[in-house]
MDTraj code that builds the backbone (N, CA, C; nanometers):
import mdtraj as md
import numpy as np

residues = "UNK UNK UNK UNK UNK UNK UNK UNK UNK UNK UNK UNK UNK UNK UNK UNK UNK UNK UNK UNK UNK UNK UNK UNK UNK UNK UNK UNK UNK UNK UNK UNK UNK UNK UNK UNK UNK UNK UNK UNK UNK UNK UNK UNK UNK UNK UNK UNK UNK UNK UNK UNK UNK UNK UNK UNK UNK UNK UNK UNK UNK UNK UNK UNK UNK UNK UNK UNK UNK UNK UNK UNK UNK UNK UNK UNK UNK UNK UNK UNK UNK UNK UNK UNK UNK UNK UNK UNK UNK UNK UNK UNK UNK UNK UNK UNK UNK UNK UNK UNK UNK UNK UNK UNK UNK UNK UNK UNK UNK UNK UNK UNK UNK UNK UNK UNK UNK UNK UNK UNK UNK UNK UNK UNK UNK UNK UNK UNK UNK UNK UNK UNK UNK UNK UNK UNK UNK UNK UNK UNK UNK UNK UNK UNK UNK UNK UNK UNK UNK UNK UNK".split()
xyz = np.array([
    [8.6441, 10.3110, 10.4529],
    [8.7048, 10.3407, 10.5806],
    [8.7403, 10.4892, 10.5832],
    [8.6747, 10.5714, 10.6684],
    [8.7307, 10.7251, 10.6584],
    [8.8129, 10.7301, 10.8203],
    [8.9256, 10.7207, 10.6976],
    [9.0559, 10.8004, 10.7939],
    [9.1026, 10.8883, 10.8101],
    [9.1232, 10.9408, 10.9296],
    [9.1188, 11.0757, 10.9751],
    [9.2495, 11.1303, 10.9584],
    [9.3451, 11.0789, 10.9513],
    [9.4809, 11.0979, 10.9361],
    [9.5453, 11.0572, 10.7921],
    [9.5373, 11.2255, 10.7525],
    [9.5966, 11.1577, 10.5782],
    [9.7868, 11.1572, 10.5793],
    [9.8379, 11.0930, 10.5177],
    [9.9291, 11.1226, 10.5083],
    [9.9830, 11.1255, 10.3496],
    [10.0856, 11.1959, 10.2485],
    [10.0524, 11.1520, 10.0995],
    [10.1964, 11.0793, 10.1168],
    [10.1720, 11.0217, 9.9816],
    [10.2698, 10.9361, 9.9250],
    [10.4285, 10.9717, 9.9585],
    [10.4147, 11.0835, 9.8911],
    [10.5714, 11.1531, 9.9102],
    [10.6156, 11.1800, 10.0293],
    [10.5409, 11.1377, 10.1690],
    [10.6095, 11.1494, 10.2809],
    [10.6241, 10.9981, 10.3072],
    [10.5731, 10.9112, 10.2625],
    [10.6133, 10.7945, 10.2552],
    [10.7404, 10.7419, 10.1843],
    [10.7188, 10.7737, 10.0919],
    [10.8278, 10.7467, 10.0172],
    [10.9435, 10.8090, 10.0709],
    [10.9578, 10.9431, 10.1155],
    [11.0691, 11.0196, 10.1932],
    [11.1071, 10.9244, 10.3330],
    [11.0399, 10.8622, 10.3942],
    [11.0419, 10.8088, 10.5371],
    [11.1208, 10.6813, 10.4206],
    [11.0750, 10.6036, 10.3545],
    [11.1369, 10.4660, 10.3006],
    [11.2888, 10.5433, 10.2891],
    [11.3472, 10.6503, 10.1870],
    [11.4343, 10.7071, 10.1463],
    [11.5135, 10.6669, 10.3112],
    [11.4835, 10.7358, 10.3541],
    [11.5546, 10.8173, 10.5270],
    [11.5815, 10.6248, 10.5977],
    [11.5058, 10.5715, 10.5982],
    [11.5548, 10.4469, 10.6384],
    [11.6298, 10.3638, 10.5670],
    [11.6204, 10.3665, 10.3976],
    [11.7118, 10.3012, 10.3475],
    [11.8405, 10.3587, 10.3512],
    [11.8622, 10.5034, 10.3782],
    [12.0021, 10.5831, 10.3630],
    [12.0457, 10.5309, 10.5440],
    [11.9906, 10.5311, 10.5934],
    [12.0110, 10.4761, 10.7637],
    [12.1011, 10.3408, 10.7469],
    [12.0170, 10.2454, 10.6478],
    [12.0961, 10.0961, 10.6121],
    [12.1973, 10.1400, 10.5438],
    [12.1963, 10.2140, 10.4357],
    [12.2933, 10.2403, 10.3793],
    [12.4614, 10.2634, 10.4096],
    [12.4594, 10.3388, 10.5112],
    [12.5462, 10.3867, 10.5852],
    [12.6398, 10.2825, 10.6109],
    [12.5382, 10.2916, 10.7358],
    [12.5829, 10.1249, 10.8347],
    [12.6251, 10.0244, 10.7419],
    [12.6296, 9.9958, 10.6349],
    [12.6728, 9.8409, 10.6062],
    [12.7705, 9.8710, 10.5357],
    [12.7547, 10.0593, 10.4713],
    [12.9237, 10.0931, 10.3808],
    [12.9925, 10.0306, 10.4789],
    [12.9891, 10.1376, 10.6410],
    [13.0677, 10.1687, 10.6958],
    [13.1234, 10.0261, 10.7411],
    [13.0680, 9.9140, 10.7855],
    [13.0677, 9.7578, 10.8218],
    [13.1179, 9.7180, 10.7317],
    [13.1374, 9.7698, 10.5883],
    [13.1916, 9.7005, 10.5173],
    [13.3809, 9.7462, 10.4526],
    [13.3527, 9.8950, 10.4711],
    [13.4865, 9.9374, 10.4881],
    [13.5419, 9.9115, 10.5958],
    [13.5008, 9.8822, 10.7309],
    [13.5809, 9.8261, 10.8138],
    [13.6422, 9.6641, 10.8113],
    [13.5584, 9.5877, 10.7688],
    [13.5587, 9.4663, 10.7423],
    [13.6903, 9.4193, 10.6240],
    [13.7054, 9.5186, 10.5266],
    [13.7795, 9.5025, 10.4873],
    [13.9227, 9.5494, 10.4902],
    [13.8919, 9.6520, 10.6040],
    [14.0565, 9.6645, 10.6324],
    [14.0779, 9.5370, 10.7416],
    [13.9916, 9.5363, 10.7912],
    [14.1081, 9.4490, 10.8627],
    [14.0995, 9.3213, 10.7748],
    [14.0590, 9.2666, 10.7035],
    [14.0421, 9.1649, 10.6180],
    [14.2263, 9.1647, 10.5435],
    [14.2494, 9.3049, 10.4979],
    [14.3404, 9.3295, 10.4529],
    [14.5001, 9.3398, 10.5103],
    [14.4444, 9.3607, 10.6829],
    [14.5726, 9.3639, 10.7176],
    [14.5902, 9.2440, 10.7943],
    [14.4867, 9.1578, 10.7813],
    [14.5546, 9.0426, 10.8404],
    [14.5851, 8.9274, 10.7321],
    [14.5178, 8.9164, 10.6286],
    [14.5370, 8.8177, 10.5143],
    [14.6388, 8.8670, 10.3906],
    [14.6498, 9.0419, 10.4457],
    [14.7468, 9.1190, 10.2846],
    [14.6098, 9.1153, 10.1770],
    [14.5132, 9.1397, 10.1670],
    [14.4348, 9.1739, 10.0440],
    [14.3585, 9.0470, 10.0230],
    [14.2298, 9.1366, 9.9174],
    [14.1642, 9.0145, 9.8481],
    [14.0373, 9.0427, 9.9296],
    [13.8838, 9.0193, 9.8856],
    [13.7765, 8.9993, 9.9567],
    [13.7720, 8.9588, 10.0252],
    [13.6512, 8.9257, 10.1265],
    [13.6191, 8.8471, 10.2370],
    [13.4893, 8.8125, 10.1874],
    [13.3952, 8.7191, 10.2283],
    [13.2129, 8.7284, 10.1890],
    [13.1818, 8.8168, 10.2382],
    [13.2413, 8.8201, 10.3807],
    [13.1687, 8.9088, 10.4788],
    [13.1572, 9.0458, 10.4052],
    [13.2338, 9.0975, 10.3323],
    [13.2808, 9.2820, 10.2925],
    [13.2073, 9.2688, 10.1814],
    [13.1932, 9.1236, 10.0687],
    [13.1171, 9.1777, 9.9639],
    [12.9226, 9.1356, 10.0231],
    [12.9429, 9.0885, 10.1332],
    [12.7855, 9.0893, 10.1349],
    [12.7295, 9.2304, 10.2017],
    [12.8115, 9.2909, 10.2887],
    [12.7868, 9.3909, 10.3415],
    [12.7771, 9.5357, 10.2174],
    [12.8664, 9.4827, 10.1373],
    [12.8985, 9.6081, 10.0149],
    [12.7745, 9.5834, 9.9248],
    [12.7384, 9.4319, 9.8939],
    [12.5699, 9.3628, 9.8523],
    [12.4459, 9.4736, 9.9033],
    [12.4474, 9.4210, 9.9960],
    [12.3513, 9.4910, 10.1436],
    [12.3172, 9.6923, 10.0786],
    [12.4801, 9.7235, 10.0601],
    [12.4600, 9.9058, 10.0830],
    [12.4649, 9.8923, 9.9110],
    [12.4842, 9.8051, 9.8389],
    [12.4506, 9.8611, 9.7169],
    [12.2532, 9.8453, 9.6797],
    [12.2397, 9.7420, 9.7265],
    [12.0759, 9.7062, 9.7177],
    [12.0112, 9.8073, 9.7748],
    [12.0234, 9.8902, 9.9126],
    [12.0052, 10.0285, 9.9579],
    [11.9938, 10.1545, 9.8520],
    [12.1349, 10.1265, 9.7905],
    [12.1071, 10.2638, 9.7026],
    [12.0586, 10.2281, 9.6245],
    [12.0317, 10.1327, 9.5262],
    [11.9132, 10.1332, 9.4328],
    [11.8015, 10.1493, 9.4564],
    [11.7289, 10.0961, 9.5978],
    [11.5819, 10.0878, 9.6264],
    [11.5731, 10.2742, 9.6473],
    [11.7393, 10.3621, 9.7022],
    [11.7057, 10.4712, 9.7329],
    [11.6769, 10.5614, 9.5749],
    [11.7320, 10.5053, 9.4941],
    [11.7072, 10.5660, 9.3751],
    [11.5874, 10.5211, 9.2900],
    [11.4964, 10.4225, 9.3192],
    [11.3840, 10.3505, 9.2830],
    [11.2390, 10.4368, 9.3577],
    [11.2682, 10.4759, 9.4951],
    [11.1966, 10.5519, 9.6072],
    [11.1680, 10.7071, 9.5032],
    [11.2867, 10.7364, 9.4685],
    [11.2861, 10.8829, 9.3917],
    [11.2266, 10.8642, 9.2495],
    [11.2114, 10.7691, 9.1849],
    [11.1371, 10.8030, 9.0501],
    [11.0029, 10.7357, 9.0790],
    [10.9403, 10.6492, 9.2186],
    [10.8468, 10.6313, 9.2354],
    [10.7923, 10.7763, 9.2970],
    [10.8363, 10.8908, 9.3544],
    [10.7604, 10.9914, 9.3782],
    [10.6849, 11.0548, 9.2571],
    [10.7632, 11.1026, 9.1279],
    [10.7171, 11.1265, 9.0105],
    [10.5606, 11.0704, 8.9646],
    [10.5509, 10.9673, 9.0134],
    [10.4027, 10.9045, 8.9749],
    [10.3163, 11.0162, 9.0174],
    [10.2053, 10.9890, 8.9750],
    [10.0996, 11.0655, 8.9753],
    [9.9813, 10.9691, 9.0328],
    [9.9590, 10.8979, 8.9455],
    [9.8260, 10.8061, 8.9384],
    [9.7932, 10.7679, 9.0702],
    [9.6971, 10.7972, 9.1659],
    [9.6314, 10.7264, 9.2591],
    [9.6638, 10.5641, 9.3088],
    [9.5878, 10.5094, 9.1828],
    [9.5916, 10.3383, 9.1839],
    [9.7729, 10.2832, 9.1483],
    [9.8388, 10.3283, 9.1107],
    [10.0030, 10.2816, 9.0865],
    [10.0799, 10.3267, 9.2345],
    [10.0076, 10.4775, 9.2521],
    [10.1139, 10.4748, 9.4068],
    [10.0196, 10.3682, 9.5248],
    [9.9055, 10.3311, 9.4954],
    [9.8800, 10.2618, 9.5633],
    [9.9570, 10.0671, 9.5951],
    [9.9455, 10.0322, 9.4543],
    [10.0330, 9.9398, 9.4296],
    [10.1814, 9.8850, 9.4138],
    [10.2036, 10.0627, 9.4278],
    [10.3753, 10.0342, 9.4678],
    [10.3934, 10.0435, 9.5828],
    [10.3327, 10.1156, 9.6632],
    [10.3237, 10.1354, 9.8353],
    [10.2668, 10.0055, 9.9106],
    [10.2246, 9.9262, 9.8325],
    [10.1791, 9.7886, 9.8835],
    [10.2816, 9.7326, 9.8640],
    [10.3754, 9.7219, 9.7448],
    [10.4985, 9.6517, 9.7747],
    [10.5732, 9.6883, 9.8150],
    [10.6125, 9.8293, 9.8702],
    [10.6904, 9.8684, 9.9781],
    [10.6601, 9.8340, 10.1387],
    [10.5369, 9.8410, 10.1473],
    [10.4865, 9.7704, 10.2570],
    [10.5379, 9.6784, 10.2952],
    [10.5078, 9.5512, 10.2043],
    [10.5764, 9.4250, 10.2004],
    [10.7119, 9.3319, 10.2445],
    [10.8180, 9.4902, 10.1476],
    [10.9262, 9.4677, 10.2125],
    [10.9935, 9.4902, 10.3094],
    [10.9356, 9.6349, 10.3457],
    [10.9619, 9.6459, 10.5202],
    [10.8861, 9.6122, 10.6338],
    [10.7981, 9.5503, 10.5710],
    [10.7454, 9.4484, 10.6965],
    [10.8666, 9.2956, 10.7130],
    [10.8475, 9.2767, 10.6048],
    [10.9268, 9.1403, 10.5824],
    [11.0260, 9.1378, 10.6136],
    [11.1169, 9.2406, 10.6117],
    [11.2388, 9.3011, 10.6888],
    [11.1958, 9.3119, 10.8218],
    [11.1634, 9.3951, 10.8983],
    [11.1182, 9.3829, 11.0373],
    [11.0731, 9.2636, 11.0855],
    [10.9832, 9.2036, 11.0286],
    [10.9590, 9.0180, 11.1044],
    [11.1148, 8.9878, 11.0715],
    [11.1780, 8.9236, 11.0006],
    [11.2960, 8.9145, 10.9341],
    [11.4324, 8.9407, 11.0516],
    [11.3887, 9.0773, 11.1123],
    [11.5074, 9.0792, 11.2123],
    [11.4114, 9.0860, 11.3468],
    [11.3178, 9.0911, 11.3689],
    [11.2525, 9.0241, 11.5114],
    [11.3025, 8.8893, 11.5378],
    [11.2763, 8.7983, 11.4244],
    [11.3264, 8.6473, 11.4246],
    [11.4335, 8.6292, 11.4344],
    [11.5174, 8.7029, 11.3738],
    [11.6840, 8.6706, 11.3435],
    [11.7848, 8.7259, 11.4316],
    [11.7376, 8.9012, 11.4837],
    [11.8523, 8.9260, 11.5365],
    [11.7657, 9.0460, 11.5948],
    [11.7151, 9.0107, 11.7244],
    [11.6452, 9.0989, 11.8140],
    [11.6935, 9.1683, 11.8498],
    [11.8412, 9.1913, 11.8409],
    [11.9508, 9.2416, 11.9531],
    [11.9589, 9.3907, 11.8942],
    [11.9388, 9.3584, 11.7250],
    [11.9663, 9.5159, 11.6723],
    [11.8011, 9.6228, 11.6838],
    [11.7642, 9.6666, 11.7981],
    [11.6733, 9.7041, 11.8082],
    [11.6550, 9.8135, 11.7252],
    [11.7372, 9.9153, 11.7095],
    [11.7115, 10.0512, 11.6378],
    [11.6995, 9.9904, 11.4871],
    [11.7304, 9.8937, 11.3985],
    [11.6781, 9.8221, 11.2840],
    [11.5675, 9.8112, 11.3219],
    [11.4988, 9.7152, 11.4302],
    [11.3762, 9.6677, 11.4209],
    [11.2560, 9.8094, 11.4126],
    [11.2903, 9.9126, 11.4709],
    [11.2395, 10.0351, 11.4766],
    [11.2338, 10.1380, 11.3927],
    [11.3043, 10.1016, 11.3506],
    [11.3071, 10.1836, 11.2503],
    [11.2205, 10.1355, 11.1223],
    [11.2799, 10.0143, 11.1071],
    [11.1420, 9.9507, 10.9558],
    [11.0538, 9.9369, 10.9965],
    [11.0226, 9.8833, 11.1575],
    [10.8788, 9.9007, 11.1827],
    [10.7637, 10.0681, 11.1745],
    [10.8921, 10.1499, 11.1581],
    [10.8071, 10.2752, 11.1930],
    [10.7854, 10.2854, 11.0336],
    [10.8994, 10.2387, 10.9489],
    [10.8738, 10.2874, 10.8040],
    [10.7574, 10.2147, 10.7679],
    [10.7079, 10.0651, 10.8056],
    [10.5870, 9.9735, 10.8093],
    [10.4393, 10.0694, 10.8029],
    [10.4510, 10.1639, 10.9115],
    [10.3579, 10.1548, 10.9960],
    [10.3146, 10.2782, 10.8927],
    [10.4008, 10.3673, 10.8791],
    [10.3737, 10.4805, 10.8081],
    [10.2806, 10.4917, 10.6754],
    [10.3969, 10.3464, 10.6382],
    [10.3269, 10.3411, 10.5240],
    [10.1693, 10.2459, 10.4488],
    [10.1202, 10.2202, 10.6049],
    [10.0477, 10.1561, 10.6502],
    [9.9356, 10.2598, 10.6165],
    [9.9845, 10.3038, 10.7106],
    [9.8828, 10.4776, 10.7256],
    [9.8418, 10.5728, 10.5401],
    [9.9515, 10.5320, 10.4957],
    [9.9319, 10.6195, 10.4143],
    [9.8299, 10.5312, 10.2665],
    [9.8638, 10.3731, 10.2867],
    [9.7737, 10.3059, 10.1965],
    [9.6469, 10.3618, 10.2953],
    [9.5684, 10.3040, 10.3870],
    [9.4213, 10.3728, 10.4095],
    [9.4265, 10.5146, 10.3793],
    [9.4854, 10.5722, 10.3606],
    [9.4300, 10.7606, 10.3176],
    [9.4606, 10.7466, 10.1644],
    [9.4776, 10.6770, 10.1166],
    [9.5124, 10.6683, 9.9857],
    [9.3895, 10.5891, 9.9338],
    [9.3063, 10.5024, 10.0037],
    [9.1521, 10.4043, 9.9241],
    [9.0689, 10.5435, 9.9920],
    [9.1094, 10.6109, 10.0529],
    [8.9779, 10.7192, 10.0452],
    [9.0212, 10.8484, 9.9813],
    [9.1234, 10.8270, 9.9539],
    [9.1536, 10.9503, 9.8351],
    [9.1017, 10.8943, 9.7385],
    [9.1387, 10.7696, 9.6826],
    [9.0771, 10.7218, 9.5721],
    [8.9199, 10.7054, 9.5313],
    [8.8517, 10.7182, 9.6502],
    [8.6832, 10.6549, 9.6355],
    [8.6718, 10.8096, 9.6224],
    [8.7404, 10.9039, 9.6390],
    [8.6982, 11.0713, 9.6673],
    [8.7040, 11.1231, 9.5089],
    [8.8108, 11.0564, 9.4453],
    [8.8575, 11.0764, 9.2954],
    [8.7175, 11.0443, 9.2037],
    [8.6783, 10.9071, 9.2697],
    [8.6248, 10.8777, 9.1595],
    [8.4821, 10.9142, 9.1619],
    [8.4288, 11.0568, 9.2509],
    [8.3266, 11.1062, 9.2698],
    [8.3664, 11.2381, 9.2244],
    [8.4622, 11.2747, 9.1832],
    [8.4784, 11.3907, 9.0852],
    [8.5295, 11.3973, 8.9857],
    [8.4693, 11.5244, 8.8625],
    [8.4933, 11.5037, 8.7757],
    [8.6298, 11.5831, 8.7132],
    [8.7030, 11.5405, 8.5789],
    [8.8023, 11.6296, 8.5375],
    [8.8085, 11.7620, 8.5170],
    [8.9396, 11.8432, 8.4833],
    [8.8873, 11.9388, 8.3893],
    [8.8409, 11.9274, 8.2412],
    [8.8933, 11.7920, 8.1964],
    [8.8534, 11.7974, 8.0857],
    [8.7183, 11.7285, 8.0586],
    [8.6827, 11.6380, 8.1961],
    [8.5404, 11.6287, 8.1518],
    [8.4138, 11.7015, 8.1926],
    [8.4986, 11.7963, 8.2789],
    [8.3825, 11.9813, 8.2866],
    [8.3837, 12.0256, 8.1766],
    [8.4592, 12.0680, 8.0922],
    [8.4938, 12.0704, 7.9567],
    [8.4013, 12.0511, 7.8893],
    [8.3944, 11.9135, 7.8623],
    [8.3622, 11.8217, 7.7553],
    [8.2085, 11.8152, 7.7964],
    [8.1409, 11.8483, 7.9211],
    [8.0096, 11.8188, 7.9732],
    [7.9612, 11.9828, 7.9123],
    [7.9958, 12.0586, 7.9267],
    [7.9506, 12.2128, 7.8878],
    [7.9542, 12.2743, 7.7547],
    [8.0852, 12.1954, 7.6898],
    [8.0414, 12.2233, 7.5320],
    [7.8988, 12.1083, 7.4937],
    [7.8885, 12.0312, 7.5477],
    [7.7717, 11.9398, 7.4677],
    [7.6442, 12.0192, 7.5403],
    [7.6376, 12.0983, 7.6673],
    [7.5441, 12.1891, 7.7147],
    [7.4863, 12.2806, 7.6041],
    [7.6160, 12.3621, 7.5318],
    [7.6009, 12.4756, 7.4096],
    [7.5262, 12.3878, 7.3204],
    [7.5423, 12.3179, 7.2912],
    [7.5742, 12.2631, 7.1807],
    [7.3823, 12.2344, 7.1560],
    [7.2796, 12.1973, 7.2852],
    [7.1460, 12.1404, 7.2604],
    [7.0684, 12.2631, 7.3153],
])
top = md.Topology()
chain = top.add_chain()
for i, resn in enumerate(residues, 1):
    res = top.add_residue(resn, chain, resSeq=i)
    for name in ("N", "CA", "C"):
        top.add_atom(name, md.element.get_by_symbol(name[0]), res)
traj = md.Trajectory(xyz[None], top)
């Protein structure tokens, strides 16, 4: 498939970053609110509601700190296979709140755009890859020119 629109990894991964820090926020902030008033009407102590929301923005910052040592990759075929399971989950998230809670539209838009992106960026990524594997290294230019000397 030659796609005309490349996009690389690391702007993918930056767009996942930027939407998970978006969730992030929102569910601290839902969740520090949740618990004051949790607090001033019961005098203290959890609620579900504050530790699922505090759940929610801690699972955020890990995937946001998971996003950052998946840029480090190099390999073609691994960012391909981790970008497929990023795919996954923000699709699954977006169906997820189409079904559940239509009402929060700027959610649904937002993972759908992170979806879509990263949609885009697996097809420019199987023709980066078919492009790879029609050229050669430096080390096997190298390795092809000393055995040249060599006969």
């Amino acid at each position: 498939m030659n796609f005309k629109l490349n996009i690389k990894p690391k702007i993918a991964y930056w767009v996942s970053i930027f939407t998970a820090i978006i969730i992030l926020f929102f569910f601290s902030y839902k969740a520090v609110i949740a618990y004051l008033i949790h607090r001033e009407l019961y005098g203290g102590g959890l609620d579900t509601l504050v530790l699922l929301r505090a759940s929610i923005a801690g699972i955020m910052f890990l995937l946001i700190l998971l996003f950052i040592q998946f840029m480090k990759i190099n390999d073609l075929k691994s960012q391909r296979t981790i970008l497929r399971g990023i795919f996954i989950g923000w699709t699954s998230v977006f169906v997820a709140l189409i079904v559940l809670k239509l009402s929060s539209i700027y959610f649904i838009l937002l993972t759908g755009l992170s979806s879509f992106i990263i949609l885009v960026t697996l097809f420019s990524l199987i023709d980066q890859i078919k492009e790879e594997k029609n050229t050669l290294t430096e080390k096997e230019i190298y390795l092809l020119q000393k055995l040249a000397k060599k006969k």
